[in-house]
C-alpha positions in Angstrom: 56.0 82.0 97.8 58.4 79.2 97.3 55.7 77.0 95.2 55.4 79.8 93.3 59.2 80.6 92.6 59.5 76.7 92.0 56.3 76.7 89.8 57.7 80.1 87.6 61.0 78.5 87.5 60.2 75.1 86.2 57.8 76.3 83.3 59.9 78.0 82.2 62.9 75.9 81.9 62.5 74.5 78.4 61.5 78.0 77.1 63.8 79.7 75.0 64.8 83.4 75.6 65.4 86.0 72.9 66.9 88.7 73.5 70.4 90.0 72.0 69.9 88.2 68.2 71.8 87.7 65.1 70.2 89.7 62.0 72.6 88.9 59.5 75.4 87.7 58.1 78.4 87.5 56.1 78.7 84.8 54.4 74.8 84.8 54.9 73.2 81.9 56.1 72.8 79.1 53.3 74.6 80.9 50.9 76.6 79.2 47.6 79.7 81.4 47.1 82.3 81.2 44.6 85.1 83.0 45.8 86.4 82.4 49.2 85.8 85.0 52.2 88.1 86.8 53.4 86.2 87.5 56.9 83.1 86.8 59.1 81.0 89.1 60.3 77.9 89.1 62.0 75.5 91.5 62.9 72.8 91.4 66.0 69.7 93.7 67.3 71.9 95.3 70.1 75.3 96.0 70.6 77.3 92.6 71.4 79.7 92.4 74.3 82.9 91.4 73.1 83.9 89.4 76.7 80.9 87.4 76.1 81.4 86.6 72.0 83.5 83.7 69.9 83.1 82.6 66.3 84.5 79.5 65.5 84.5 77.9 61.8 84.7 74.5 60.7 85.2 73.9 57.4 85.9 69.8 56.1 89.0 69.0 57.3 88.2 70.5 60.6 88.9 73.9 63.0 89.9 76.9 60.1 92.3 79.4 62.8 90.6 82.8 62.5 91.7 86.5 63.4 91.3 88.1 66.7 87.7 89.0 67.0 86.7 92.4 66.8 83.6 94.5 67.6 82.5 96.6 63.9 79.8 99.3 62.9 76.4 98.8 63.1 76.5 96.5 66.2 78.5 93.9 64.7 81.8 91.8 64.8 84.1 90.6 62.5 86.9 88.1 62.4 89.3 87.7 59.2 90.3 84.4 57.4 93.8 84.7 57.0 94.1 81.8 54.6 91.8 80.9 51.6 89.3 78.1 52.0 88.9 75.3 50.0 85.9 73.9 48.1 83.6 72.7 50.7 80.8 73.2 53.3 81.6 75.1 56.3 80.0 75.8 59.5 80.2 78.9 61.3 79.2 78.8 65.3 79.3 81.9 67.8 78.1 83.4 70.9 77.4 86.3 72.4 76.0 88.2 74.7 73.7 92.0 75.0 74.5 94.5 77.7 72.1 92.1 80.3 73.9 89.8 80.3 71.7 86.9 78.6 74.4 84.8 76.7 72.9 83.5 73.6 74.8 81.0 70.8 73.9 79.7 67.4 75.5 78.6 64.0 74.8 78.7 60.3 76.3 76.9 57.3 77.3 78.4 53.9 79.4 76.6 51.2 82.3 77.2 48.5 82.2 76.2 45.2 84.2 76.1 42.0 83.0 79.1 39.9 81.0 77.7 36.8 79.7 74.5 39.2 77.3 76.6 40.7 74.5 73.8 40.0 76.3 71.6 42.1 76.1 71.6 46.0 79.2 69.7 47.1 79.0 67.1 49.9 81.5 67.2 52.3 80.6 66.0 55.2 80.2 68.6 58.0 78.4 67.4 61.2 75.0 68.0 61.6 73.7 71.5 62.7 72.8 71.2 66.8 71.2 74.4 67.3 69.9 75.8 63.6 68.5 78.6 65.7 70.0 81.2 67.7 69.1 80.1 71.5 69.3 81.8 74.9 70.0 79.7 77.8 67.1 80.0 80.7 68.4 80.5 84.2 68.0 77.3 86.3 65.9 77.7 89.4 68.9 77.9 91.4 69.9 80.9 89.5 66.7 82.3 90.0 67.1 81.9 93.9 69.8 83.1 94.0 68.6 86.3 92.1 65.4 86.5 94.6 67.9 86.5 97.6 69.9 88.9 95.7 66.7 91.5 95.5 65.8 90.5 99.4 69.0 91.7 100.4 69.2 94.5 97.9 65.7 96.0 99.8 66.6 95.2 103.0 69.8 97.3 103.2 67.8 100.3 101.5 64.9 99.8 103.7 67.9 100.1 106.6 68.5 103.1 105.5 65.4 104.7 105.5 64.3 103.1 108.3 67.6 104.6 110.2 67.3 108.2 108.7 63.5 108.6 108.1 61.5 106.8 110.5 63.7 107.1 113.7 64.7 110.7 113.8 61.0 111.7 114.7 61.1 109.3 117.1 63.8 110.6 118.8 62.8 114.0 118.6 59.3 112.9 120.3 61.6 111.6 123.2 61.6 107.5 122.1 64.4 105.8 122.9 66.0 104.0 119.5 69.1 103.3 120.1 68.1 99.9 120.2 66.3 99.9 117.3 69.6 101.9 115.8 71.5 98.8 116.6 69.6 96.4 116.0 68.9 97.7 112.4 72.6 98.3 111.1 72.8 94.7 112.2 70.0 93.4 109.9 71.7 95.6 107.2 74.8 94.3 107.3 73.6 90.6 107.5 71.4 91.7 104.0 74.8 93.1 102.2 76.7 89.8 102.9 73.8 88.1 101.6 73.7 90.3 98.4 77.1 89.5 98.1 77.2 86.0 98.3 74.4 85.8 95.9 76.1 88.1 93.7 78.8 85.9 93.5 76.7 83.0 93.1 75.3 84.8 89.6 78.7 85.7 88.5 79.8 82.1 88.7 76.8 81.1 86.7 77.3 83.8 84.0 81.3 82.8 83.5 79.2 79.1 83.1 76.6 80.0 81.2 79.4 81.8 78.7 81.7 78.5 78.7 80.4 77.2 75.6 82.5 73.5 74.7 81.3 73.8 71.0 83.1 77.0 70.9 86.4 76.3 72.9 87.8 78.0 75.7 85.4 80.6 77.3 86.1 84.2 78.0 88.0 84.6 81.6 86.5 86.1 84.6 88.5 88.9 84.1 87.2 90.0 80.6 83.5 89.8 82.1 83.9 91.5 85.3 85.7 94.2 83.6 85.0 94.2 79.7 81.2 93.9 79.6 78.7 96.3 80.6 77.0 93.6 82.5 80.0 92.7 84.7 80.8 96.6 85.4 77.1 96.7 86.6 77.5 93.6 88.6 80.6 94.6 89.6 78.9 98.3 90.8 76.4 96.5 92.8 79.2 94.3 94.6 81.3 97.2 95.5 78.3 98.8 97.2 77.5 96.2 99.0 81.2 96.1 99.9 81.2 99.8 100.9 77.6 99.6 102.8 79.0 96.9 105.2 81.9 99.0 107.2 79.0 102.5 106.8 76.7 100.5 108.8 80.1 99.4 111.3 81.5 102.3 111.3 77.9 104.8 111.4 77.6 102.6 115.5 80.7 104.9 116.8 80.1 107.4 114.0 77.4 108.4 112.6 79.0 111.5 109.9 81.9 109.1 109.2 79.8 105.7 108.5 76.5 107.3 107.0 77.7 108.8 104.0 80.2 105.7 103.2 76.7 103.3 104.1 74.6 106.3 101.4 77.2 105.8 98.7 77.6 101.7 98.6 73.3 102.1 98.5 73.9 104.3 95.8 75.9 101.5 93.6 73.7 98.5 94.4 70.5 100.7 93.3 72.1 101.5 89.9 73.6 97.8 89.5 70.0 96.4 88.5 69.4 98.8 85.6 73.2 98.3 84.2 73.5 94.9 84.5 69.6 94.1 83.3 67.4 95.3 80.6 67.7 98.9 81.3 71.0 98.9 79.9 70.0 97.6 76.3 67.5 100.0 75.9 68.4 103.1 73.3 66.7 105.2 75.6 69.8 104.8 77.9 69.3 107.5 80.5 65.3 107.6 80.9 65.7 103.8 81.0 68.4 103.6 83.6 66.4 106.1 85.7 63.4 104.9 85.9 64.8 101.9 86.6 66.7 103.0 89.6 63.8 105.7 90.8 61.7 101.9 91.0 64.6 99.8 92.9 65.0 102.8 95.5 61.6 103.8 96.2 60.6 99.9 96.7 63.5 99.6 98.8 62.9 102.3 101.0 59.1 101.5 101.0 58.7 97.4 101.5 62.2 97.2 102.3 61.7 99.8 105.1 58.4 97.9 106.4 60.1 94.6 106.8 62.4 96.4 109.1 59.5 98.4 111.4 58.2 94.6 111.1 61.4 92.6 112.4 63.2 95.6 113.9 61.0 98.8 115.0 58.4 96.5 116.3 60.4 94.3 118.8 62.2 97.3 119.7 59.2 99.5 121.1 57.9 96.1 122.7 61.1 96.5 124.9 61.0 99.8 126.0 60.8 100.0 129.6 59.4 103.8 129.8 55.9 104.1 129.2 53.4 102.7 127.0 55.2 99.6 124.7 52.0 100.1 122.5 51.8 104.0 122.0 55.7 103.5 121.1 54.4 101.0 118.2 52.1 103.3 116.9 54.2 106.4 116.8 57.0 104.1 114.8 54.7 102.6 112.3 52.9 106.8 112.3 56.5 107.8 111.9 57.3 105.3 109.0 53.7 106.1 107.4 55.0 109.6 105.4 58.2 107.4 103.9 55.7 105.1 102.8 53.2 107.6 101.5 55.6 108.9 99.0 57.9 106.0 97.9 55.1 103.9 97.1 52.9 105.8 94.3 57.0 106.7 92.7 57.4 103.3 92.7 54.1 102.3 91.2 54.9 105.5 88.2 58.5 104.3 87.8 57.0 100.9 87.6 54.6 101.9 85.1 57.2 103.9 83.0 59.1 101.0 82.9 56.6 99.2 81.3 56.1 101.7 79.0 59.4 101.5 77.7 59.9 97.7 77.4 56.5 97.0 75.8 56.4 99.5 73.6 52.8 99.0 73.0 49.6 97.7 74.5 49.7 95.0 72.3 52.8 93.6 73.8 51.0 93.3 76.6 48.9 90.4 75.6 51.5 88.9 73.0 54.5 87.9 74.4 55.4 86.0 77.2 57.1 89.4 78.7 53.7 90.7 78.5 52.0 87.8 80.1 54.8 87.7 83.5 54.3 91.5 83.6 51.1 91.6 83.7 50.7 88.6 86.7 53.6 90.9 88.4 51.1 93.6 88.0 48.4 91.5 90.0 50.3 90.5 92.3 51.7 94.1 93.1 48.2 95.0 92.8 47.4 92.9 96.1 50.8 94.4 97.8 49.0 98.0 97.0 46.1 97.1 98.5 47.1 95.4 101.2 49.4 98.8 102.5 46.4 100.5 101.8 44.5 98.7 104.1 47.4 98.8 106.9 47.6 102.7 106.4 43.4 103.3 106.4 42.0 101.3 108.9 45.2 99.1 111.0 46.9 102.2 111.7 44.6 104.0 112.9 43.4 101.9 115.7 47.3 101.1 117.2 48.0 101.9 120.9 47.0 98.3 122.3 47.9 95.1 122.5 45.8 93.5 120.3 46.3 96.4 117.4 49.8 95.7 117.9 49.1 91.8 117.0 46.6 93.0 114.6 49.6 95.1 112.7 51.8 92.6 112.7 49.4 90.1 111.2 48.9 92.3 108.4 52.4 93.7 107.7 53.6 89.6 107.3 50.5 89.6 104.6 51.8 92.5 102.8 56.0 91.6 102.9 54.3 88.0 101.8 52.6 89.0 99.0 56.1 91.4 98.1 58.1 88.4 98.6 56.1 86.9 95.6 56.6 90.1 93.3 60.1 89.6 93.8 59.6 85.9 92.6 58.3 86.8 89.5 60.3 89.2 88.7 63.2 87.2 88.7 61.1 85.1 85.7 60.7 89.1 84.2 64.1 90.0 84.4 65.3 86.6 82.1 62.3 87.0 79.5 63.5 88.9 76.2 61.2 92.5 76.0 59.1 92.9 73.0 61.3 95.1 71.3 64.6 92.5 71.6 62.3 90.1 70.1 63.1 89.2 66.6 60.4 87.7 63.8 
């Protein structure tokens, strides 16, 4: 898994990302005016977030003071030139950011001349353009670390929960003992939300980075993001779940009606946090978008998610039972967590695909764009995570009750939470590559 994350991560480090791009522009890129303009405004393919944007001109004498930038019709944003400009070329440099996030900069020149000259380019000298394109910084592998740890954690604690609320209850009722497992769980799930949060953090701190751009001044505060963007609200959702699921799981040990539905809402928050802080949220089919999005985060949670805790949890637990047979406990856990599986899985395959759907936009995305190439080895890879439950629920289940089918199932749950581990990995490489219809000729 880790060759692969580090493989992913450093091919794609040189690539640039578009996502969020400008479309036009007024003054327009190269142009020759004669009368000086009295604002800038650019326009993009989404809707820019103002926390993340900042036009700066420079004309040749140096820094022209602009007005207070301002978001405009047709996903645009303006700023005014108070003062006329003089004769000259002048370079115009901003930044912004879509609704994901993905902070992208660029800069354009246009030039004033006398009216009557306009067979004359004037020369004054303006430093050479650095970035003639519009370019999208690519996470750095740490970032994408980070992000992996950040979707670990994320399925763990909904795996938790439907581990807690799904898989043990039959237990109980078939007289197995699980407080143990009980405790042992909300442990593992509070461990994942302080995981989530501390890589949550880690990704704010790189965003507030990625958006401190020295060519453009001082950057945007932390504030502004957290609180003015539609990618800090979602990240600052999936925070404040995490936040809330730590004291459910505390407080669900003395209490179960008091802790449960505090542990229920902070899963709620982190499942929507993906969709509003990713690529769900830039997509004009808002609502579809965003729930699909979060159908596919909860039902993989509660399916893979779920099995790493039988795995690391349920497993151990029935192995220390001390009332009849460990290994018929084993099997009735993993036959107990077999239903939860049976019907997260194909929703999370169909959300998956839906998904897909909506981000490509056509089959022929599929083979043309690098989004199309990482979805389709995600698709692979999930492919082998399919089969390999398939196998575990057709043939390893059904022979549980010993000692060796115990070994035998936790041989091949480690294969399939392996081969999940390395869905995650590329999707972290998925979630950073600009979707067809971002994509700008």
């Amino acid at each position: 898994m880790w060759v692969l994350a580090g493989t992913l991560s450093l091919s794609t480090a040189a690539v640039t990302y578009r996502h969020t791009d400008l479309k036009a522009s007024e003054p327009a890129r190269d142009s020759r005016l004669t009368a000086s303009p009295k604002r800038i405004t650019l326009w993009f393919t989404a809707r820019p977030q103002l926390a993340f944007s900042r036009i700066r001109l420079v004309g040749p004498s140096g820094d022209i003071a602009l007005g207070q930038l301002a978001p405009d019709t047709g996903n645009a944003l303006h700023a005014d030139i108070p003062a006329p400009l003089s004769f000259g070329n002048y370079r115009v440099l901003w930044q912004t950011a879509g609704a994901d996030g993905h902070t992208i900069s660029g800069e354009y020149m246009f030039t004033l001349i006398a009216a009557g000259d306009t067979a004359r380019q004037l020369t004054a000298p303006v430093p050479a353009s650095t970035t003639p394109r519009a370019m999208t910084r690519a996470p750095t592998p740490a970032e994408r670390l980070a992000r992996w740890w950040e979707y670990v954690a994320l399925l763990v604690v909904l795996g938790v929960l439907g581990f807690l609320h799904g898989v043990l209850p039959p237990l109980g009722v078939r007289g197995v003992h699980t407080a143990d497992a009980s405790r042992q769980a909300r442990g593992v799930g509070e461990v994942a939300a302080v995981i989530y949060i501390l890589a949550a953090v880690f990704r704010l701190v790189t965003e507030v980075g990625a958006a401190q751009n020295g060519a453009l001044g001082a950057g945007p505060a932390v504030g502004d993001i957290v609180t003015a963007s539609s990618w800090g609200q979602g990240w600052l959702l999936g925070v404040a779940g995490a936040v809330l699921v730590l004291p459910g799981f505390m407080l669900s040990k003395r209490s179960v009606a008091v802790g449960t539905p505090i542990a229920l809402t902070g899963a709620l928050a982190m499942v929507l946090s993906p969709a509003l802080s990713g690529h769900a949220a830039t997509d004009a089919r808002f609502i579809p978008s965003v729930a699909l999005d979060a159908m596919h985060v909860a039902t993989i949670g509660a399916w893979l998610g779920g099995l790493f805790v039988v795995l690391t949890v349920g497993i151990p637990a029935m192995r220390r039972l001390t009332d009849g047979n460990t290994d018929a406990a084993v099997s009735a856990l993993v036959n107990s967590f077999h239903p939860m599986a049976l019907l997260c899985a194909p929703l999370a395959i169909l959300s998956g695909v839906g998904n897909s759907a909506l981000r490509l936009g056509s089959l022929h995305a599929l083979t043309s764009t690098r989004y199309g190439t990482v979805l389709m080895i995600k698709v692979c890879v999930a492919l082998l995570v399919a089969g390999a439950g398939a196998y575990n629920s057709t043939r390893v289940r059904r022979r549980l009750g010993t000692p060796a089918a115990t070994a035998g199932v936790r041989r091949t749950v480690t294969v399939e939470l392996v081969l999940a581990s390395l869905v995650l990995a590329v999707t972290t490489v998925l979630v950073s590559s600009a979707v067809p219809s971002e994509m700008t000729p």
